[in-house]
ROKE-611014 format. One line per field, with one value per residue (C-alpha): x, y, z. Coordinates in steps of 0.25 Angstrom, whole numbers, plus 2048, in hexadecimal, padded with zeros to 3 digits. Layout:
<nodes>
u = X, ... .
v = Y, ... .
w = Z, ... .
</nodes>
This chain:
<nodes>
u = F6E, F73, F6A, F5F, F5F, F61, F55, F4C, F51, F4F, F40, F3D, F43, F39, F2D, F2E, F32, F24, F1D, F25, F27, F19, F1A, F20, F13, F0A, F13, F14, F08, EFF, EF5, EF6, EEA, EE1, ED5, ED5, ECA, ECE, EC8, EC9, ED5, EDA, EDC, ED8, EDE, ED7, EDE, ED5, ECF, EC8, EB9, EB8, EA9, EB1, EBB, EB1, EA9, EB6, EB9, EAA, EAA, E9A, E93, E94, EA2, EA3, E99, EA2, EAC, EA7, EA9, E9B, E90, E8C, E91, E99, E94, E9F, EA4, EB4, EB0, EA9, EB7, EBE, EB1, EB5, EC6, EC1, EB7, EC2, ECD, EC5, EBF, ECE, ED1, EC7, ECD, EDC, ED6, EE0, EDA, EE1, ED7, EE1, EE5, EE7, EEC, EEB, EE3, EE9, EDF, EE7, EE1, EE5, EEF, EF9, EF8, EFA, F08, F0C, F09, F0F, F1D, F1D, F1E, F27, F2D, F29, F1D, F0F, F0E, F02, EFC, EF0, EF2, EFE, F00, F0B, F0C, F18, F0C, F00, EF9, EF4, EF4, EE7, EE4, ED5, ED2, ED7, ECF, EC8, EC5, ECE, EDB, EDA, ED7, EE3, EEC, EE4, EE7, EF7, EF4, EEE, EF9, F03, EFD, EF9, F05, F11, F19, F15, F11, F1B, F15, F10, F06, F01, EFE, EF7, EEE, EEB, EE7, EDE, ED7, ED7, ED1, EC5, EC2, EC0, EB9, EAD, EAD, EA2 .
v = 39F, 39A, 3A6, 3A1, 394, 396, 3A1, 395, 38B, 394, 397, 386, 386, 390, 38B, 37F, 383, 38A, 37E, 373, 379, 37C, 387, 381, 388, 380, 373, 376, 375, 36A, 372, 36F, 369, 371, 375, 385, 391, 39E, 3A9, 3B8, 3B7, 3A8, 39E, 392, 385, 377, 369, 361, 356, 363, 366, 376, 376, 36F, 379, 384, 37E, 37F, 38D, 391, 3A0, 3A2, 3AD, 3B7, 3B7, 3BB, 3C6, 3CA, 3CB, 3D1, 3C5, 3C0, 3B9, 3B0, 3A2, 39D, 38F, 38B, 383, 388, 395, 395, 391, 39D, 3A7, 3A2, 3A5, 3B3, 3B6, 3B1, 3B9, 3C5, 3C1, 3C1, 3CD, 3D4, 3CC, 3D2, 3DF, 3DC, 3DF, 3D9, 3D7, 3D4, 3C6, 3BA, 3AE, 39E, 393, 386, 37B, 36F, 361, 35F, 361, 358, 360, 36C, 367, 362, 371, 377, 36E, 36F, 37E, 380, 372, 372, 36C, 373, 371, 374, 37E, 37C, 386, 38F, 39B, 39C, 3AC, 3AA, 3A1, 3AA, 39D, 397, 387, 380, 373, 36F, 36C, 377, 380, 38A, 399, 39D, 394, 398, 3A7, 3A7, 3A4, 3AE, 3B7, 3B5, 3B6, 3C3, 3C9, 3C5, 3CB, 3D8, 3DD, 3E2, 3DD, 3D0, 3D1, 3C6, 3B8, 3B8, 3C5, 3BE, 3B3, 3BB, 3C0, 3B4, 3AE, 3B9, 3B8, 3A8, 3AC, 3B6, 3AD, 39F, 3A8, 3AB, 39F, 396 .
w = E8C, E99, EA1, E99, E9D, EAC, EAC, EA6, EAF, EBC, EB6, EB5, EC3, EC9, EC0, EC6, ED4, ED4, ED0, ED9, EE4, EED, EF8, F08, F0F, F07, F0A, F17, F1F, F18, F12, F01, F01, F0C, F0B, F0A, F0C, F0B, F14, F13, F20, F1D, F13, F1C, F19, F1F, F1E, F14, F1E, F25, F24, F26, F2D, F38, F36, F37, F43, F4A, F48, F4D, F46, F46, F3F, F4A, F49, F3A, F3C, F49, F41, F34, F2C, F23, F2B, F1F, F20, F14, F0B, F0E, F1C, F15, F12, F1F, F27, F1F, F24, F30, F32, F2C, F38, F40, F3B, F3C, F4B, F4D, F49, F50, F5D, F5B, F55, F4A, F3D, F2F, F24, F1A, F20, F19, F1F, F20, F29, F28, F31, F31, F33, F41, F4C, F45, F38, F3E, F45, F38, F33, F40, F3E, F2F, F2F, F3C, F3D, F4C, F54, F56, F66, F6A, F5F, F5A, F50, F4C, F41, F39, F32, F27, F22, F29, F2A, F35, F39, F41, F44, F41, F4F, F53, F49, F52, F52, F5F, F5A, F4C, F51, F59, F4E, F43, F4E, F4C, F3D, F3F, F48, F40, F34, F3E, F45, F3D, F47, F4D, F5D, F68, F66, F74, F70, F63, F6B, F76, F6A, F63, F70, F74, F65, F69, F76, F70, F64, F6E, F79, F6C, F67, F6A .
</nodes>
């Protein structure tokens, strides 16, 4: 009887653990209420007082880049779905830059509101201050974090490129060659863009 009763109590506990208790990632960073699109590469994530046109604007991938890159030429109905169309171009341009192929990538794009929000993110997670980065990617997470104003096709394609050679190489390369890499698809993207 006792064995019984123990088992039912120990269900009621874990019932109501799933229901109480809400995962740390998703406490973390900020983003219950965000506004979300999800690409064929990312699942982007935009604080709620963002427009995504601006967003788009800012990133600048025009339609010469998705045919260069084998994406669609069409343009979406959407400006949201046309921000995701566009991480996809870039992830694929990317790709073509480090010649390091993986088509089976999933990750996520957090645009936070501003500077101060991306600190907050940065301390919240490493309980440390952000410095002087504009951007940073974090790949227990495989997320990466990006201040609106700092929302543009070299600074966010230098931190995709981190994602990709972290989900590339088996073993990860020194720090001081990823961030070689990432520069050099930093450099290539802002020397195209307009």
């Amino acid at each position: 009887m006792h064995k019984a009763r123990f088992q039912h109590i120990i269900s009621v506990v874990i019932l109501l653990s799933f229901l109480f208790v809400r995962p740390a990632r998703a406490s973390d960073d900020g983003f219950g209420q965000a506004g979300k699109e999800a690409g064929r590469y990312f699942d982007i994530y935009y604080a709620p007082s963002l427009e995504t046109p601006e967003l788009s604007r800012q990133l600048d991938i025009r339609a010469a880049d998705r045919i260069l890159s084998g994406g669609p030429v069409e343009k979406s109905a959407s400006f949201v779905a046309g921000l995701a169309g566009m991480i996809d171009t870039l992830f694929l341009q990317i790709c073509d830059i480090l010649d390091m192929h993986v088509y089976s990538f999933k990750g996520n794009i957090k645009i936070c509101r501003d500077q101060a929000h991306l600190e907050r993110v940065y301390r919240a997670l490493f309980n440390q201050g952000l410095n002087d980065m504009r951007s940073f990617y974090v790949e227990s997470l495989n997320t990466i974090y990006i201040s609106a104003e700092s929302f543009q096709s070299g600074i966010l394609g230098h931190e995709i490129a981190h994602a990709i050679m972290s989900r590339y190489f088996v073993v990860p390369p020194p720090v001081k060659a990823a961030e070689v890499l990432a520069g050099y698809v930093e450099y290539q993207l802002r020397k195209t863009s307009r």
